[in-house]
C-alpha positions in Angstrom: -41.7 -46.9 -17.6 -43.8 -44.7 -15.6 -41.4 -41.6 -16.3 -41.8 -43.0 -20.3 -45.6 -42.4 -19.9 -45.6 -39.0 -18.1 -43.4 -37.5 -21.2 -46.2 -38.5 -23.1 -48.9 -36.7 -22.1 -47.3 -33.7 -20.5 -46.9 -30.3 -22.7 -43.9 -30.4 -24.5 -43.9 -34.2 -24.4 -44.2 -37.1 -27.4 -47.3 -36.8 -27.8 -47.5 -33.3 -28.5 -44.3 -33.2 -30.6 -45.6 -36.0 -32.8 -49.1 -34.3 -33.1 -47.8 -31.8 -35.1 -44.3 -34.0 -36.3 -46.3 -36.6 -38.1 -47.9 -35.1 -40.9 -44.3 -33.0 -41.6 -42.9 -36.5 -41.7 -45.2 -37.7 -43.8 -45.1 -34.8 -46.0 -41.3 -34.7 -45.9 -41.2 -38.5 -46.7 -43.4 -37.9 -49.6 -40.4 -35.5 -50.7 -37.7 -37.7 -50.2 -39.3 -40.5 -51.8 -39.8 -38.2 -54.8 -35.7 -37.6 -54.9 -35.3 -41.4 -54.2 -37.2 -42.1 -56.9 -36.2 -39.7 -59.2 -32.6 -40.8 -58.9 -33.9 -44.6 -59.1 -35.1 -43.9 -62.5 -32.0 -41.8 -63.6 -29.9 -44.5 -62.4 -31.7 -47.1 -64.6 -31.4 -44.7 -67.7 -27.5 -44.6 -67.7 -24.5 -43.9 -64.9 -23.7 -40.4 -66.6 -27.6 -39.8 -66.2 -27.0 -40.3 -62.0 -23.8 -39.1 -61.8 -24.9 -35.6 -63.2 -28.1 -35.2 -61.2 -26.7 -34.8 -57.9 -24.1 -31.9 -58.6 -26.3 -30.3 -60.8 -29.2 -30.6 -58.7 -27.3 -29.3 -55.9 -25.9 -26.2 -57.6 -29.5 -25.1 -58.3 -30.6 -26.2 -54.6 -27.6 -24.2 -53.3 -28.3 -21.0 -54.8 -32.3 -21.4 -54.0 -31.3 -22.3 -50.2 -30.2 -18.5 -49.8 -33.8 -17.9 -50.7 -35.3 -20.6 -49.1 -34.0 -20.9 -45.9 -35.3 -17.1 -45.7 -38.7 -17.2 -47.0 -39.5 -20.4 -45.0 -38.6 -19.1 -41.8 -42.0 -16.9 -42.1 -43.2 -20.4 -40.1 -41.4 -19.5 -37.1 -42.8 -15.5 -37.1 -46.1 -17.0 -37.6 -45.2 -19.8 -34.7 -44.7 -16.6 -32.7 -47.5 -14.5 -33.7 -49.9 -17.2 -33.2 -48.6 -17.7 -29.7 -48.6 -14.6 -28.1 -52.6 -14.4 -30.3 -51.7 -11.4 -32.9 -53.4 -13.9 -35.8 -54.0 -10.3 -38.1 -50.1 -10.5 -38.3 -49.8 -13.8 -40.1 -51.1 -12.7 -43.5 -49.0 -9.9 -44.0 -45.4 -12.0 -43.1 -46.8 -14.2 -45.6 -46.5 -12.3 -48.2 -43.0 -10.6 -47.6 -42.1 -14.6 -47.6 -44.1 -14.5 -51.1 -41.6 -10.7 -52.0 -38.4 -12.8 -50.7 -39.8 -15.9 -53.7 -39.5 -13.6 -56.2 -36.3 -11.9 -55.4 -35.0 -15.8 -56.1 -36.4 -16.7 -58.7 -35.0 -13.3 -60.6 -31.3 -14.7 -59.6 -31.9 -18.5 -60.6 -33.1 -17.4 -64.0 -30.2 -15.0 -64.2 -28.3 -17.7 -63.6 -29.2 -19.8 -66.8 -26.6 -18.3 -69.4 -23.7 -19.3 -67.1 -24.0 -22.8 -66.7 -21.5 -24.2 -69.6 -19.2 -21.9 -67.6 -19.7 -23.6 -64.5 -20.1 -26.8 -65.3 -17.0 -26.4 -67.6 -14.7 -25.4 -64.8 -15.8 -28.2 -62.8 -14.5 -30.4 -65.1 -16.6 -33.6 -65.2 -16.2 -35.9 -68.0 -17.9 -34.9 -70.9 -21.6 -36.1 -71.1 -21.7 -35.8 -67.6 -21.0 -32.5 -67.8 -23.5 -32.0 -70.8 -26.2 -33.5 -68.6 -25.3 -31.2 -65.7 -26.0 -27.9 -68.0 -29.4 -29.1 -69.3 -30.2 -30.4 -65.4 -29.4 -26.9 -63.6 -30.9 -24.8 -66.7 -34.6 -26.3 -66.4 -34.1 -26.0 -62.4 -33.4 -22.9 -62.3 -36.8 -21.7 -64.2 -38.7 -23.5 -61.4 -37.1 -21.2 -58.6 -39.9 -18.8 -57.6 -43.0 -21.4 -57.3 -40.8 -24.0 -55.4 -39.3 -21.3 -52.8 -43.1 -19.0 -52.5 -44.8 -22.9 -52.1 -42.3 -23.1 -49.2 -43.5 -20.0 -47.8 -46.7 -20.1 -48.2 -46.5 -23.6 -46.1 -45.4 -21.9 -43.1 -49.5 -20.9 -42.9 -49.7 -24.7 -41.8 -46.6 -25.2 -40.0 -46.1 -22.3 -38.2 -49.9 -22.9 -36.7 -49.3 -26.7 -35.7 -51.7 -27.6 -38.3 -49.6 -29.1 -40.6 -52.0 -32.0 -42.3 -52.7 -29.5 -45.5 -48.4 -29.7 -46.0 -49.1 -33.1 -46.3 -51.5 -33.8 -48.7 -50.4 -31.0 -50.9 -46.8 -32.5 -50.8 -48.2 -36.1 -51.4 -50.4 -34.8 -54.7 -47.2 -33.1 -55.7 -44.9 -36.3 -55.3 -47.5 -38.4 -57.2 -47.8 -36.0 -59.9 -43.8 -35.6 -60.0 -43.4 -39.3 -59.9 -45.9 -40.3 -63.3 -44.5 -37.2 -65.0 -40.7 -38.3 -63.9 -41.5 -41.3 -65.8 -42.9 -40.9 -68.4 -40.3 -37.7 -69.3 -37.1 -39.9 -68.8 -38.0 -43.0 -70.5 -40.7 -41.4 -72.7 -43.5 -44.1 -72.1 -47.5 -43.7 -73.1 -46.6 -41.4 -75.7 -44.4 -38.6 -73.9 -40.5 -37.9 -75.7 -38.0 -39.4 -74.2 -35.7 -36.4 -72.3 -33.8 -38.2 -70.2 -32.2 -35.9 -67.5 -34.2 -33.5 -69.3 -37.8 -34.8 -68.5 -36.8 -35.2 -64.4 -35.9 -31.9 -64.3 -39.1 -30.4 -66.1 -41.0 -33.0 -63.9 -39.9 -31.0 -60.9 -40.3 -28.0 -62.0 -44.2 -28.7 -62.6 -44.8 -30.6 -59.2 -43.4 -27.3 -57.8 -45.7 -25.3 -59.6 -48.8 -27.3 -58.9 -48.0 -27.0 -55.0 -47.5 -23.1 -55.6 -50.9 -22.8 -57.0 -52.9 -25.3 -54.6 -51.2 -23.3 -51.2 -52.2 -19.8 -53.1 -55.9 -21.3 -53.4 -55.9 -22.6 -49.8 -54.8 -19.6 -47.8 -57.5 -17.6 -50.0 -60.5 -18.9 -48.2 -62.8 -16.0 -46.6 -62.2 -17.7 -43.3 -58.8 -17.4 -43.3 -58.9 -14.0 -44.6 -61.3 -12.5 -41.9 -59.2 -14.0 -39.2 -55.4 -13.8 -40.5 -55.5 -11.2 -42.7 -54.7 -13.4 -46.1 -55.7 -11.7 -48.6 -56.2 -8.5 -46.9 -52.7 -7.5 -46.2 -51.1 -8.8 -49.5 -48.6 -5.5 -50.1 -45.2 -4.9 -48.7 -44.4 -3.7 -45.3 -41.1 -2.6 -45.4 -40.3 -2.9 -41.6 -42.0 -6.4 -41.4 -39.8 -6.9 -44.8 -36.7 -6.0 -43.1 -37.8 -8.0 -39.8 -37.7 -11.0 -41.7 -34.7 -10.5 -43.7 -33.0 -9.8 -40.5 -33.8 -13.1 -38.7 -34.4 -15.1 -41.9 -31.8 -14.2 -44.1 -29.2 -15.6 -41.7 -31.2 -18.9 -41.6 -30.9 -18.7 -45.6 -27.4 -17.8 -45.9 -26.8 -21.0 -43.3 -28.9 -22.9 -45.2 -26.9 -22.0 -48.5 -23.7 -22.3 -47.0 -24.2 -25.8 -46.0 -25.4 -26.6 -49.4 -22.6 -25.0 -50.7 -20.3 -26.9 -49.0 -22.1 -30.3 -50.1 -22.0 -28.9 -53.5 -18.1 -28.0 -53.8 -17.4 -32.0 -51.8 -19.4 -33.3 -54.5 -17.7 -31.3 -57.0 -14.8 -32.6 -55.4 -15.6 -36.5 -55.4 -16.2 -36.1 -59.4 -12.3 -35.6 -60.0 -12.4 -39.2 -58.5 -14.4 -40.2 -61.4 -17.4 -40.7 -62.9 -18.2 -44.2 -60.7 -17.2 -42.7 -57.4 -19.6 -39.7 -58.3 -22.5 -41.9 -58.7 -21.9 -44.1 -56.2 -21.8 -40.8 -53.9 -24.9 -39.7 -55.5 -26.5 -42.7 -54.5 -25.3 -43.1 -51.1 -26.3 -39.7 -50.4 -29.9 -40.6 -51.7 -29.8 -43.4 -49.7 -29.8 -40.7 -47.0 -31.8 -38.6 -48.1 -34.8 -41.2 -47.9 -34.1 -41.6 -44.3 -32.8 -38.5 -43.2 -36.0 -36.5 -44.5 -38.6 -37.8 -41.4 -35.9 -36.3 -39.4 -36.3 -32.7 -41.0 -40.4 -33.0 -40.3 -39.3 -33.5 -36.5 -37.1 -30.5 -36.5 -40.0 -28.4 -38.1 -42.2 -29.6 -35.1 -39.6 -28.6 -32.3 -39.1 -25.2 -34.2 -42.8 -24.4 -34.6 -43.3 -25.8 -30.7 -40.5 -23.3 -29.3 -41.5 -20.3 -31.5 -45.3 -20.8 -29.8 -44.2 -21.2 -26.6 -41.5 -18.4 -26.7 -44.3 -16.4 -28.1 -46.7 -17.2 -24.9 -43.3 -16.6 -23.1 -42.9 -20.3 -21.8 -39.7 -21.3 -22.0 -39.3 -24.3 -20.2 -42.1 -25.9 -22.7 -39.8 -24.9 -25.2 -36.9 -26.7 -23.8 -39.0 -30.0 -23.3 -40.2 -29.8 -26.8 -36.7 -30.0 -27.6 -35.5 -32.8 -25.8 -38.8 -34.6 -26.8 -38.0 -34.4 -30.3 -34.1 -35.3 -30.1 -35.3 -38.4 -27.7 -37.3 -39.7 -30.8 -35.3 -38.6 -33.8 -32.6 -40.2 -31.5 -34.0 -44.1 -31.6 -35.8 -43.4 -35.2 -32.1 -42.9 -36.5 -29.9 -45.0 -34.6 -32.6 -48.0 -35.9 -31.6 -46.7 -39.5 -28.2 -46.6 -38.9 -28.0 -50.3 -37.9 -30.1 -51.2 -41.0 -27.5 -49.4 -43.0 -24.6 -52.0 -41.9 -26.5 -54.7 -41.4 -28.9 -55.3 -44.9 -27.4 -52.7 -46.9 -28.6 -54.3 -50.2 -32.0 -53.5 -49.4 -31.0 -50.0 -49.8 -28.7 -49.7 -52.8 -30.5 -52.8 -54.7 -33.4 -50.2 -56.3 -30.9 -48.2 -57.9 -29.4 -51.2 -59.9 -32.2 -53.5 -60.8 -33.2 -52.1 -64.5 -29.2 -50.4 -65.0 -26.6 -52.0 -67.1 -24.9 -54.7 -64.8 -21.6 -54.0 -66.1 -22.0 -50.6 -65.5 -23.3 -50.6 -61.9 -20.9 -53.6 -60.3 -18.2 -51.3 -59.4 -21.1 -48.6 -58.2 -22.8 -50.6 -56.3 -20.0 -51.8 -54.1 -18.9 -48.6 -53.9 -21.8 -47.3 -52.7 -22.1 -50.2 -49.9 -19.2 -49.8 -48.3 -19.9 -45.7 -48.5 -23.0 -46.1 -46.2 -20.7 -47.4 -43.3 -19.9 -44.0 -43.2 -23.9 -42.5 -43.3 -24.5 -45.0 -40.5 -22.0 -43.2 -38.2 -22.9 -39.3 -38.9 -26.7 -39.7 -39.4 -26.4 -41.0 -35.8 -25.3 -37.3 -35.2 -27.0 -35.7 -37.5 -29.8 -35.7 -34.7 -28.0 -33.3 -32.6 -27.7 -31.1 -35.5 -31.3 -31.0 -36.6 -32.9 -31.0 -33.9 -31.1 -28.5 -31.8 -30.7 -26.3 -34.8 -34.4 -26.2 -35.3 -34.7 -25.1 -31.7 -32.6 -22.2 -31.4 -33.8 -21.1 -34.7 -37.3 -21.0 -33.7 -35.9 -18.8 -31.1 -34.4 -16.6 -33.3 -30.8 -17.4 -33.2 -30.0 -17.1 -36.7 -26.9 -15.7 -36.4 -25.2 -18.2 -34.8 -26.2 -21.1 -36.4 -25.1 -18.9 -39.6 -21.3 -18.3 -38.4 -20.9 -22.1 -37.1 -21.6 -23.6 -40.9 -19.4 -20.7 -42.4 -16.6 -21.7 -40.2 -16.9 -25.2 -39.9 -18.0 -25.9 -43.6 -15.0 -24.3 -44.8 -12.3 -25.6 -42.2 -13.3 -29.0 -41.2 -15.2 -29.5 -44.7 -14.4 -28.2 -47.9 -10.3 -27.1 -47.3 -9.8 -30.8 -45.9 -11.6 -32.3 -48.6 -9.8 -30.2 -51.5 -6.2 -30.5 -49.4 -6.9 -34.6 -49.4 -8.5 -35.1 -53.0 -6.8 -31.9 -55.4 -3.4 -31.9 -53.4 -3.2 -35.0 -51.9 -4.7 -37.1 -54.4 -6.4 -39.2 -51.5 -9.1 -41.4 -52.5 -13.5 -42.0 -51.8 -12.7 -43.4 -48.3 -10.9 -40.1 -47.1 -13.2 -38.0 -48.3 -16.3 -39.5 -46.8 -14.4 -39.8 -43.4 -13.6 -36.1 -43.7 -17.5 -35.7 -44.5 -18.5 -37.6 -41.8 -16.3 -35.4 -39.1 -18.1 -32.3 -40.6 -21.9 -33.3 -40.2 -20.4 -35.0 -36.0 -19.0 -31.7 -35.5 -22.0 -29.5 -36.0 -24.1 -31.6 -34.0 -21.6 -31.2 -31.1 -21.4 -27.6 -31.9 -25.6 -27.0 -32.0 -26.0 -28.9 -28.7 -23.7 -27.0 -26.5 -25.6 -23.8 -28.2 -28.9 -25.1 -26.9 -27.6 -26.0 -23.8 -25.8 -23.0 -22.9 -29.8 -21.5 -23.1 -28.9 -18.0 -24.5 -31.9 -18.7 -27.4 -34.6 -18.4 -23.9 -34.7 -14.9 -24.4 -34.5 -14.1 -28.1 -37.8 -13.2 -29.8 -38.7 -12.4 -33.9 -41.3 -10.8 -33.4 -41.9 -7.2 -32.7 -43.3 -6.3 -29.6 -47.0 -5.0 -29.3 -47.6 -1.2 -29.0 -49.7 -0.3 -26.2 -51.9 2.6 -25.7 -51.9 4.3 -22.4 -54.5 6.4 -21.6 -54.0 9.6 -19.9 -55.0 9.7 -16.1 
């Protein structure tokens, strides 16, 4: 008990990681209540409606992960600058974050004419595949303000003030959730869109949180100190800097996503129930598995200030402090899962057709034995991710989820389901074995300590003075 009480007030302890963890859970939770919810309503509007949201959704997220994953790394530079004091810095990597947001939103939109031909080759049933095209077309015009909102976050995050992410992420869910809605069902006088209306719904929410980070970072304070507004052009070596530690983050980012996207591609061959039962499961997740991601951003933003005061053994603890908690927080979840898992799929079918959703919903019961056993892992991955890429070890992290994705993930999943015509229960054990292998992998990788050393920023020029 006593050692319980000195890791919470020490540096690098609870305490601090929650200080700054909270209000990313929060905001993160606001997010994942969004998808929950968005899902929910989907679900109630027909089982083609939720079957299709989750590959299509997915497609677009997996392309605008490349992008993401680099733009919000800018946290972690400004994690760094702000540690070792260079606060002029922080504008300016802002705004290459901003440069990297418009580079993907150009590629989503080009994107746009060639989804009958992706969808098509997938080879869904029909209106499933309809929905899918209409889904990923309105998602993809909402690429630039979702990814540069991202970016412009890491002002918050990267400083350990994080409340601002918060609120602007709570505003944005509310708004997402009314306009959600009201755009599916078409109630207090909107059309009814169906698939259509959650997509624009969440393509405005993104918008509106572009917009309201774009009017925050533009007060004079923050101007006169960070550099804000002042430093809005490119710099092409701070440009490149970023690519070069943040564009392996996005292509590991994208290649997980990608191999998500091709299993779930995969599981619709099973048919349209196993699909939505999937869908749901994996929303299921999702509601739980967010808080964990706002723990991760505070262990990344913790070791990138402390590598940047060039402490690290804080780091380290900062680490450990956060697995500890995400640790219990999950395992708690995990056992709810098993235990009362109507509480969790229950939502999902209490306005849908009963006939429609009996086979789903046991489906999707029995397929969150299997969430129970690798979120319990997932914590390794997460958090130990986070903390060698708030180091700067990109690249590693990069080549492990191209090499596992493809070998213990994607070829065993098409091998059992294409070739082997195996059913839902192999390929969600195969699943499983891919998210308990990474977590293995990422632990070892912050164990062996190599990431102690690495830095992303670029080191101060010093003038010396002739004698």
């Amino acid at each position: 008990m006593q050692g319980l009480k000195k890791r919470w007030k020490i540096r690098g302890g609870y305490r601090e990681v929650l200080v700054i963890a909270t209000p990313l859970i929060l905001s993160t939770g606001a997010w994942s209540v969004q998808h929950f919810v968005d899902r929910m309503f989907l679900s109630w509007y027909s089982p083609e409606a939720i079957a299709a949201a989750m590959p299509a959704g997915m497609m677009s997220f997996a392309v605008m992960s490349l992008f993401l994953g680099t733009a919000t790394y800018v946290s972690t530079f400004v994690a760094q600058y702000c540690g070792a004091k260079r606060f002029n810095r922080v504008g300016p990597i802002l705004w290459q974050g901003v440069y990297v947001s418009l580079l993907g939103g150009l590629v989503l939109i080009c994107l746009i004419p060639f989804a009958d031909a992706i969808f098509s080759f997938v080879g869904h049933d029909p209106l499933v595949q309809r929905y899918e095209i209409q889904y990923f077309q309105i998602l993809c015009l909402g690429g630039f303000p979702f990814v540069a909102s991202s970016a412009l976050s890491g002002f918050y995050s990267g400083r350990g003030r994080p409340w601002p992410v918060m609120w602007v992420n709570t505003f944005a869910t509310i708004a997402n959730l009314v306009l959600d809605y009201a755009l599916i069902f078409g109630a207090w006088g909107f059309p009814e869109l169906g698939i259509k209306g959650a997509a624009i719904a969440t393509v405005l929410s993104g918008t509106f949180s572009f917009f309201v980070y774009l009017a925050l970072i533009s007060r004079k304070t923050y101007n006169e100190k960070y550099h804000t507004l002042k430093e809005w052009k490119p710099e092409r070596e701070l440009f490149m800097r970023l690519l070069h530690f943040g564009l392996p983050s996005g292509l590991q980012f994208f290649l997980d996503m990608l191999g998500f996207t091709v299993f779930i591609l995969l599981i619709g061959r099973l048919g349209t129930n196993a699909l939505a039962a999937t869908n749901i499961a994996f929303n299921i997740n999702t509601l739980a598995f967010m808080p964990m991601i706002g723990c991760g951003i505070a262990v990344s933003v913790l070791v990138g200030q402390y590598l940047g005061a060039n402490k690290p053994a804080l780091a380290q603890r900062s680490a450990y402090s956060g697995f500890h908690m995400t640790f219990l927080y999950m395992a708690t979840i995990a056992a709810a899962y098993v235990l009362v898992p109507d509480i969790f799929v229950a939502p999902f079918a209490a306005k849908a057709d009963p006939e429609g959703m009996a086979e789903i919903y046991q489906l999707a019961v029995m397929l969150l034995r299997f969430v129970a056993v690798y979120s319990v892992f997932d914590t390794m991955n997460i958090i130990f991710a986070s903390a060698i890429k708030g180091a700067g070890d990109t690249r590693f992290v990069m080549f492990m989820i191209l090499i596992i994705s493809a070998l213990v993930l994607v070829l065993p999943a098409y091998i059992a389901i294409v070739m082997l015509g195996y059913g839902l229960t192999i390929a969600w054990g195969i699943g499983a074995t891919y998210v308990i292998v990474l977590g293995f992998v990422f632990y070892l990788r912050f164990r062996g300590g190599k990431w102690k050393g690495m830095r992303v920023i670029e080191q101060p020029v010093v003038d010396v003075k002739p004698e």
